[in-house]
ZAMARTI-894798 format. One record per residue (C-alpha): residue in one letter; x, z, y. Coordinates in steps of 0.05 Angstrom, whole numbers, plus 5000, padded with zeros to 4 digits. Layout:
AXZY/...
% end
This chain:
X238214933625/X237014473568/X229514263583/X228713733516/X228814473486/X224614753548/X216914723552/X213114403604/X210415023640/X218615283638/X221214713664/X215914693718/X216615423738/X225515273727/X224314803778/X219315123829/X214314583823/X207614403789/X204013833764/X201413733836/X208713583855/X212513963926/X210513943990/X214113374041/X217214084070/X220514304007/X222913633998/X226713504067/X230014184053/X231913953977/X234813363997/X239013764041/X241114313991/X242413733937/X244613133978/X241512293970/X239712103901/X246111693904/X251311603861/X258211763895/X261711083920/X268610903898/X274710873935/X277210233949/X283009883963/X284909374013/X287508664002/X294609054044/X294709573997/X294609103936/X299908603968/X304409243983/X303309473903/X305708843879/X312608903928/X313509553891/X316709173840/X324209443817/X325708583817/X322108463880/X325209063919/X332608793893/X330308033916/X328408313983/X335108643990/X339208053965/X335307674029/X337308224079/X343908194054/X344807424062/X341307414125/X345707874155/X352707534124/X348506834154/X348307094223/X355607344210/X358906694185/X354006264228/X351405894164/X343605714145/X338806224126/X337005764061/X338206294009/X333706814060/X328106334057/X328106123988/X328206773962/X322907054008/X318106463998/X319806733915/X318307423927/X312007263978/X309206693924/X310407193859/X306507753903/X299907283923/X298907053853/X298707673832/X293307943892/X289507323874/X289707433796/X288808163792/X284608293844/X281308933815/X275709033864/X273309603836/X265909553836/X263209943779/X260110483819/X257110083864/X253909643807/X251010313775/X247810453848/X244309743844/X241609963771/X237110563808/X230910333821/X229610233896/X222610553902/X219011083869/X212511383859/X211112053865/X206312643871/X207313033938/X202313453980/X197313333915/X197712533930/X201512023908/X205111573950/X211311183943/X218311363978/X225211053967/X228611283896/X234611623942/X230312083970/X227412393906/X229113183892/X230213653838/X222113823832/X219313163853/X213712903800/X214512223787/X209211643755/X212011203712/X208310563687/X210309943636/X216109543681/X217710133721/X226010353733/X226011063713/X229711313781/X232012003762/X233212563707/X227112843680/X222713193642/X216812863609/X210013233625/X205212603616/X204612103564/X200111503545/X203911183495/X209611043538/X216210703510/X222610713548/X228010203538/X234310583540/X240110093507/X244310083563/X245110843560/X245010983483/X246210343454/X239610433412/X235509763412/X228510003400/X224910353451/X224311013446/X216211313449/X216311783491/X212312493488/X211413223529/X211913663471/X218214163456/X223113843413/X226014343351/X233514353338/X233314223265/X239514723258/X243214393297/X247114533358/X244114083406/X239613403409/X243512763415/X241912373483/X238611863444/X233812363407/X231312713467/X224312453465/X221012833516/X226512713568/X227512023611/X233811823649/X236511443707/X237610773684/X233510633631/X226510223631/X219210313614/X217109783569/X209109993553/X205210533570/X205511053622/X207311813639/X209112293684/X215512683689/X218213213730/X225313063761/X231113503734/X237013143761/X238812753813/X245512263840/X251412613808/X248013103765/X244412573726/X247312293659/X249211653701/X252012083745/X257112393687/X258911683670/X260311493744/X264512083745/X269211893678/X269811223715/X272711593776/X277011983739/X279311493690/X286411283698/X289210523690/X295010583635/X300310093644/X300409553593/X306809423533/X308508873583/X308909213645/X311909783617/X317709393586/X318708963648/X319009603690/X324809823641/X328309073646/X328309123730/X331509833722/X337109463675/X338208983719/X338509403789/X342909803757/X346309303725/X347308933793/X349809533836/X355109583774/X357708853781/X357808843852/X360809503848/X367009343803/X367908643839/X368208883910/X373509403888/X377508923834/X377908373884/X380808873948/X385809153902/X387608453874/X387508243952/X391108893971/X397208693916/X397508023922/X395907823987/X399008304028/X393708804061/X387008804070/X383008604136/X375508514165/X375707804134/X377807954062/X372608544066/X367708004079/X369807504032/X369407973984/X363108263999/X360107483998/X362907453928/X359408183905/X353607803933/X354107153898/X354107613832/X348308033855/X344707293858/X347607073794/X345107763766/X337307733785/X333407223745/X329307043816/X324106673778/X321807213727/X316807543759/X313506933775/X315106553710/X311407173679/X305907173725/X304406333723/X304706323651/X299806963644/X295906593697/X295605953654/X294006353592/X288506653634/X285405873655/X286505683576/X282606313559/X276406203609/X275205563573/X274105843512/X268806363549/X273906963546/X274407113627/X280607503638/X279408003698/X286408303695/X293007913683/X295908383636/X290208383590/X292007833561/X299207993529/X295508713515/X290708313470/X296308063437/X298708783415/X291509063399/X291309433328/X284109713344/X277809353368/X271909853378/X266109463381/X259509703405/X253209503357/X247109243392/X247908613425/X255708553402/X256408543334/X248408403336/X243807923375/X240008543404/X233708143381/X228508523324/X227008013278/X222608023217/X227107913160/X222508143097/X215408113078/X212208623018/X204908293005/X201507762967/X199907323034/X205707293086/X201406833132/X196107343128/X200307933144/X203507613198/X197307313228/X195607973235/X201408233256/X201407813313/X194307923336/X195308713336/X200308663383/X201308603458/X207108163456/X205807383484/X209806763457/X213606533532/X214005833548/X221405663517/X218105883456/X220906713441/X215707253453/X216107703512/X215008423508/X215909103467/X222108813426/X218209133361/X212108763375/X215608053400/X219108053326/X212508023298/X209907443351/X217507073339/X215707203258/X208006813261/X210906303304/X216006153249/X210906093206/X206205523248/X201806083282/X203406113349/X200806673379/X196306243438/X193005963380/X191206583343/X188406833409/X184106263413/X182506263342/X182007033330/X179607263414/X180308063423/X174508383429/X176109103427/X182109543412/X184910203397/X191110213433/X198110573398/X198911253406/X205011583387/X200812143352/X197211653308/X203211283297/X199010583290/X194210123335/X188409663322/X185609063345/X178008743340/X178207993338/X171707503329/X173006973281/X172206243288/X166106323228/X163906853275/X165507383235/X169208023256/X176108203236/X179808923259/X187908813234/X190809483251/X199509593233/X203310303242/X208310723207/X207310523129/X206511293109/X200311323154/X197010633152/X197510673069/X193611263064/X187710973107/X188410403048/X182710313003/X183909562978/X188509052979/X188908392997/X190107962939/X189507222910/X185707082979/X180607632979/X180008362976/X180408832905/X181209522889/X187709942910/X190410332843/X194910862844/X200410472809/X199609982860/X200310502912/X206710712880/X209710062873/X207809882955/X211610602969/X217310462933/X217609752971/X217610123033/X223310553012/X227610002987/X226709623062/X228410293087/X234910423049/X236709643074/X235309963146/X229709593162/X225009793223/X217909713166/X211209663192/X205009653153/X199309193167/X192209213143/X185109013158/X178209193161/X172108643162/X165608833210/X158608543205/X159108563289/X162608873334/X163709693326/X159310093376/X165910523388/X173110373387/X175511063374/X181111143324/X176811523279/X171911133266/X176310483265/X181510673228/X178710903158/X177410393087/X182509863108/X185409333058/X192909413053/X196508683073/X202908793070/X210309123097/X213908733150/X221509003152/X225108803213/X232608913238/X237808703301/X240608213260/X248008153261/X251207453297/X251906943251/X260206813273/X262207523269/X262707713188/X268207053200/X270907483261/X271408093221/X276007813170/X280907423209/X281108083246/X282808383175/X288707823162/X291107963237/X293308673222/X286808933269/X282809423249/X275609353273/X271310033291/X263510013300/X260710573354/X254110523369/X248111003385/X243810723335/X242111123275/X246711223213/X243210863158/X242610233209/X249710253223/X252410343160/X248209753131/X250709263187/X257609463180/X257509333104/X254108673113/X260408533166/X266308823112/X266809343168/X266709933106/X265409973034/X261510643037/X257711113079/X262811683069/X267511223125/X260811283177/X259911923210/X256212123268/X256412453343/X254413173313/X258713123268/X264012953315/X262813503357/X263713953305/X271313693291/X276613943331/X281413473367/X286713633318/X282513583266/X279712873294/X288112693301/X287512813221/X282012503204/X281311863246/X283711433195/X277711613144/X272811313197/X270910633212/X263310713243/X261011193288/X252611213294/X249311623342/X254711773397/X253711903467/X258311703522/X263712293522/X264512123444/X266311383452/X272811613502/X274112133453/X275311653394/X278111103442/X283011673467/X284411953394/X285911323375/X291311243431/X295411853407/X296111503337/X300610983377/X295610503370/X292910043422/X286010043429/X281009523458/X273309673469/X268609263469/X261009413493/X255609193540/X251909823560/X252510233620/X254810833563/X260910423547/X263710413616/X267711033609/X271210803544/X272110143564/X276210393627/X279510823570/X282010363531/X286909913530/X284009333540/X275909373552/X271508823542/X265008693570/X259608293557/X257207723605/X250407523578/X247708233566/X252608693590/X250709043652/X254708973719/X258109563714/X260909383640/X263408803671/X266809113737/X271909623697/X271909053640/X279508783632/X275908163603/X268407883599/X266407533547/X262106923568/X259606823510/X257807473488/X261007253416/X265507803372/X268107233357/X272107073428/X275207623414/X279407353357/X281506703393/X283007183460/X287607603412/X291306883384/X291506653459/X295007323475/X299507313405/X301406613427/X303906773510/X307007363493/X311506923436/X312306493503/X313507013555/X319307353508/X322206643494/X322206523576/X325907213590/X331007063532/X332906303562/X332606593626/X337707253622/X341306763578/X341706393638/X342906863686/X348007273647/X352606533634/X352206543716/X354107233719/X360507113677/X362206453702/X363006853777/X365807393746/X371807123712/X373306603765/X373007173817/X378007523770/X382806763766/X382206703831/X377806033857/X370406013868/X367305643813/X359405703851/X356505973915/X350806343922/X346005753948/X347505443885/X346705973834/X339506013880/X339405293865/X339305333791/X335606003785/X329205713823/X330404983791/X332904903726/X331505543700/X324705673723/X320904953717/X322805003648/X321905763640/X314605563653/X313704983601/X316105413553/X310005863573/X305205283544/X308505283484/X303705183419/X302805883384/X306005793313/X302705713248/X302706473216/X300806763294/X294207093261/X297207173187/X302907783213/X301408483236/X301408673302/X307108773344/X309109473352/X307809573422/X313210093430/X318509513415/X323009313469/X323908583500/X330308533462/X327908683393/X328708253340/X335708073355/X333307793425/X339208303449/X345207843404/X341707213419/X341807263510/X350107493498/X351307003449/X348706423480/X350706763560/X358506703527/X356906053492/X354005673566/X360406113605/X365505753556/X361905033571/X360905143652/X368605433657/X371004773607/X367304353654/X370904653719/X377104543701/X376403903674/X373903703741/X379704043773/X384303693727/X381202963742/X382603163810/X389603373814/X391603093756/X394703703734/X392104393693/X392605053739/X388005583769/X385705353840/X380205163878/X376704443870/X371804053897/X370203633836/X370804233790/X365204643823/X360604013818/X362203853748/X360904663732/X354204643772/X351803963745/X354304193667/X351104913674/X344304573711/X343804103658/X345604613592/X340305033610/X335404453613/X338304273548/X337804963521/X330705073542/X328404583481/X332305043431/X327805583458/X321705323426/X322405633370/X328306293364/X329906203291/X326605433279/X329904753282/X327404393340/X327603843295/X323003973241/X317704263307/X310403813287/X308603983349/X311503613417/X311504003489/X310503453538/X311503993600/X318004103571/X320103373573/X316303423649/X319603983667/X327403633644/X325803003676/X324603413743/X331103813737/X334703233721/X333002823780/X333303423830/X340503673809/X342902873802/X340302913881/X342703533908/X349203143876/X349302563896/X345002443959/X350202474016/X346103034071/X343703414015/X351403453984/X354103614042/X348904254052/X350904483984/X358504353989/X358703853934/X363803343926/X363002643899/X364402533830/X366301853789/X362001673730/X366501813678/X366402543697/X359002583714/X358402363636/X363102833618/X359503403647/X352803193616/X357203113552/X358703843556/X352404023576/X348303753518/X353103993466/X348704683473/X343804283414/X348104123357/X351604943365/X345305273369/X342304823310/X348405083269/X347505823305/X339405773278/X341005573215/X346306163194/X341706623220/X335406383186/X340106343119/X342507063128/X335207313143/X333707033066/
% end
């Protein structure tokens, strides 16, 4: 049953209880029939299972396999298990970074157990005692009082001018008052979470008064429950990245089995014609050489050049207060088309502040303001209290009248406290004349009419109508702007009243004034907003707040133009999915949503193709934040379990983060694409150097030194082109589609042209050596001619590395200087001139000594890569004109 829409006695009798609560009997056996007021835990999963996830890798499983394969031809030939270490201490390296980085830990249902209060008081037996909150029942009668965790679902029976604070489940940032009567649908279908006044939930907070409610729900079948549930059930989607990596391994294991495939069988039927027959030793030869092209094949590094320069990106980012819980939220960010922000405390400070006056004495009206409230100014100088009543206490402060020295100046001597009936309160101060003052504020509508006078040029005069008129259309005009408007007034005593009943308080008081108040927006994010704007990113307000609030912040942010592109949760239900797959587009704020809405538009956004991020700080956005994309959480105000199924925290709280998380991510994903190109580049110039020379006949590089270069040459530089500055139009060009593959944009052309280019240079270098050798030109094995091919193809793709800072730019006319590029060169250079020429470490590697002349003519080759791809860059950029 609905009880908002159920009376008191119904709801009672629905549950089998009564205002005297159940008996301790008929409790044991509800706790039985309905189970712990617990939320259900989560399943988690083990440091093993995450280490095994990462091994599950298409590369990884193809690296492992390459090292069973060499182990086993190591025990065979009675060689060193090198290439088995070095790649396992790859694949075992590449597999803790990423346990350590994306350690998900998935907390966020143990975080919303922490948010239920621990104890509770209720009414059993006729008494009222106090038991823990998990052992409360359907039926139980709980007391609720100003500070007090509401622990359960209910339905309000009591009320004393009790206020709950309920942000983190509606996104609203007033309290809500709270009452017992039956609440009328209005003609509509049902009453929006947020607008079910006589109702209380798990979660949420009593900020003044007290009450008494009878429990409804409990664990699971509470409204936190339903939101621990979508968290459950939500499933991680794999980011553009992943997915597109996951389709590069495939290429590449196929792409491997294929080349070692054709090899084994060209090379036994070459053996089988040339050489006579075939035996156990030419089947192993040839096997070793399938091998050495299966090495050649796999870019060894990749995975963990990916993963260090995400994990760099991620160190860069926490500086800047974005924390990045997930590895792969950062190149997602870098892809995001969408950003749907929550309101309060987001693109707001979640702080009421007085923002207009309507009177002829500010000071006056918010003297009394201040007085007629039960908010106190706290020692770092912000009020603490009813958030409505602190922006009055923040507003006289502002002025010079803190509220300690009103109390001393103005002490209380009676009051009438708030009721939500009345709509208003008043306080009786004694003045420092001796005099006696009553201020009273309320709803305008209601504290106007009690109006007599006015307060004007320092003393009181007569009220006229057109005056009247003028004050109402004041109020409206705050109102249209959104404002939260209270009315203040005042009455003067000869001594204290006898009584301090409403009635005979409230009656011939002298209008002051309108105080309009509002969650201002942040001061940084109407910047944010536009940048998003020239970034391609369209930014989405959802927020449980009410329409004509939303729509007035989202104009002031450039968010819309008009409140025909605002629509709210009943409206939303009343749109079909396919009609929502229409209409998405016309929409840019969405007021007054519950939970289940926010994953609906997150998810209708998602079929459009678009990726989405969320951003929120409320327990209510936890299911749309796991949604989405990308989520991001809030780390000032944002609850725990924002935080837990967050793909990033903002430290910060600032929209603004946001922007310079979304440049970060433009900027690594430029990198990331520019390592894979240099290194398949690499990798296929390897490929082709083994292939042909299998083909002629003579072993141009064995697989330790194909390892060698992989791991060396290619990967230190690999990651100093993942700290590459972003360039200057990063945040002036749409987003990237994220359905394009790695190799768009040409990327495909570009790895063959310059894997042919680097194959020409490495075979030139061979047989030069060769030739210096023997002195004369033929196909055959040499000593010198594999160390002038591994020392020219080491040193090209150091060489190349700086014409990947920029795909289509000179490298010359770069601003910009990459000193881990020049780091990562230096180291290459020395290590291959080592493994060279230092006598053990040649010998290990096979390597003959070569004379100066053709050491410089292998460098000579090597650095010819610049002036060709200068050219190369130039042609293209002319033909892109």
């Amino acid at each position: 049953m609905k009880e908002y829409l159920t009376s008191v006695d119904e709801v009672l009798q629905e549950q089998k209880t009564s205002a005297e609560g159940i008996t301790a009997r008929e409790a044991e056996k509800r706790l039985e029939q309905y189970g712990k007021n617990k939320l259900k835990e989560g399943k988690k999963i083990s440091i093993i299972q995450r280490f095994l996830e990462q091994l599950a890798d298409p590369m990884i499983i193809i690296l492992i396999v390459a090292a069973v394969i060499s182990g086993i031809t190591a025990v065979i030939e009675g060689e060193s298990f090198a290439e088995v270490i070095i790649i396992m201490a790859v694949v075992i390296i590449n597999a803790v970074l990423g346990v350590v980085q994306e350690s998900k830990a998935e907390k966020a249902i143990e975080a919303l157990q922490e948010i239920a209060a621990a104890t509770s008081k209720v009414i059993r037996d006729g008494k009222q005692i106090e038991i823990r909150s998990e052992d409360l029942v359907p039926g139980d009668i709980i007391v609720l009082e100003a500070g007090d965790a509401v622990p359960a679902d209910a339905r309000i029976i009591e009320s004393a001018s009790m206020k709950i604070e309920e942000a983190a489940l509606t996104g609203e940032s007033v309290p809500v008052n709270k009452i017992c009567k039956l609440l009328n649908l209005d003609g509509s279908k049902d009453i929006p979470l947020g607008d079910r006044k006589n109702m209380c939930y798990m979660g949420s907070t009593v900020v003044y008064g007290r009450g008494k409610a009878v429990v409804t729900g409990t664990g699971m079948d509470t409204e936190m429950g339903k939101i621990a549930d979508a968290l459950s059930n939500a499933i991680d989607d794999e980011t553009p990245l992943q997915i597109k990596l996951n389709q590069l391994s495939k290429i590449l294991s196929v792409l491997v089995l294929v080349i070692c495939v054709v090899i084994f069988a060209v090379s036994l039927i070459r053996a089988a014609v040339t050489g006579g027959g075939i035996n156990g030793e030419i089947v192993l030869d040839t096997f070793m050489v399938a091998v050495s092209l299966a090495v050649a094949a796999i870019p060894e590094g990749l995975a963990a050049v990916v993963t260090i320069v995400l994990s760099m990106g991620v160190t860069k980012m926490s500086a800047k207060n974005a924390v990045i819980r997930k590895l792969t939220a950062v190149e997602t960010l870098g892809c995001t088309q969408i950003i749907c922000s929550d309101k309060t405390g987001t693109l707001t400070q979640n702080k009421m502040t007085v923002v207009k006056h309507a009177g002829e004495d500010d000071n006056r009206l918010a003297m009394a303001m201040a007085l007629c409230s039960d908010a106190e100014l706290g020692e770092d100088g912000f009020a603490v209290g009813e958030p409505t009543e602190c922006a009055l206490v923040n507003d006289a402060n502002k002025l010079g009248m803190p509220k300690y020295d009103l109390k001393e100046k103005y002490p209380r001597v009676g009051e009438a406290p708030f009721d939500s009936m009345r709509k208003m309160m008043s306080t009786i101060h004694r003045t420092d004349d001796g005099g006696i003052v009553q201020f009273t504020k309320g709803a305008p509508d209601v504290v106007l009419k009690l109006c007599t006078k006015i307060w004007k040029d320092g003393r009181e005069a007569e009220l006229d109508e057109a005056t009247r008129e003028e004050i109402v259309r004041q109020n409206k005009d705050m109102a249209n702007q959104a404002l939260r408007v209270l009315c203040g007034a005042q009455r003067t005593w000869e001594d204290i009243p006898e009584t301090a009943e409403p009635e005979d308080l409230e009656q011939d008081l002298v209008f002051l004034g309108l105080s309009g108040m509002i969650d201002p927006v942040r001061p940084e994010v109407k910047d944010a907003v536009q940048e998003c704007r020239e970034a391609g990113i369209r930014p989405i307000m959802i927020t449980g707040d009410h329409k004509d609030t939303a729509v007035a912040i989202a104009r002031e942010l450039g968010i819309i133009e008009n409140a025909d592109q605002a629509i709210t949760g009943a409206q939303l239900d009343d749109i079909s999915d396919e009609d929502l797959d229409t209409k998405i587009e016309q929409y840019s704020v969405y007021a007054r949503v519950q939970p289940e809405h926010k994953v609906r538009i997150v998810k209708g956004w998602k079929k459009k193709g678009m990726i989405v991020a969320m951003t929120g700080d409320g327990v209510n956005d936890a299911p749309s934040i796991k949604s989405a994309d990308i989520g991001v959480g809030m780390g000032i105000t944002g609850t725990d379990v924002t935080k837990n199924v967050a793909d990033m925290v903002l430290a910060d709280d600032n929209f603004a983060t946001i922007v310079s998380a979304v440049e970060e991510g433009r900027r690594i994903y430029d990198n990331i694409r520019k390592a894979i190109q240099f290194l398949l580049a690499s990798n296929m110039a390897e490929v082709l150097s083994v292939f042909f020379a299998t083909l002629l006949g003579f072993v141009i590089l064995k697989p330790v030194h194909l390892l060698w270069i992989n791991l060396i040459t290619d990967c230190f530089p690999a990651l100093a082109l993942g700290m590459e500055k972003g360039e200057n139009d990063i945040m002036k060009r749409e987003p990237r589609n994220s359905r394009d593959g790695i190799f768009a944009g040409g990327m495909g052309f570009d790895i063959a042209f310059q894997g042919v280019l680097v194959t020409i240079l490495t075979l030139t270098s061979y047989f030069i050596g060769h030739y210096v050798e023997s002195g004369v030109f033929e196909i055959a094995e040499s000593a010198d001619g594999m160390t002038m091919a591994f020392l020219t193809l080491s040193m090209i793709e150091i060489f190349h590395s700086f014409n990947m800072r920029s795909r289509r730019g000179s490298i010359f006319t770069m601003k910009s200087h990459n000193k881990w590029l020049w780091g990562a060169m230096l180291l290459s250079f020395v290590l291959t001139t080592a493994v060279i020429e230092v006598p053990f470490l040649a010998n290990a590697f096979s390597f003959q000594p070569i004379d100066f002349h053709e050491y410089l003519i292998a460098m000579g080759l090597a650095i010819v890569i610049i002036p060709i791809m200068e050219i190369t860059k130039a042609i293209q950029r002319s033909m892109g004109k």
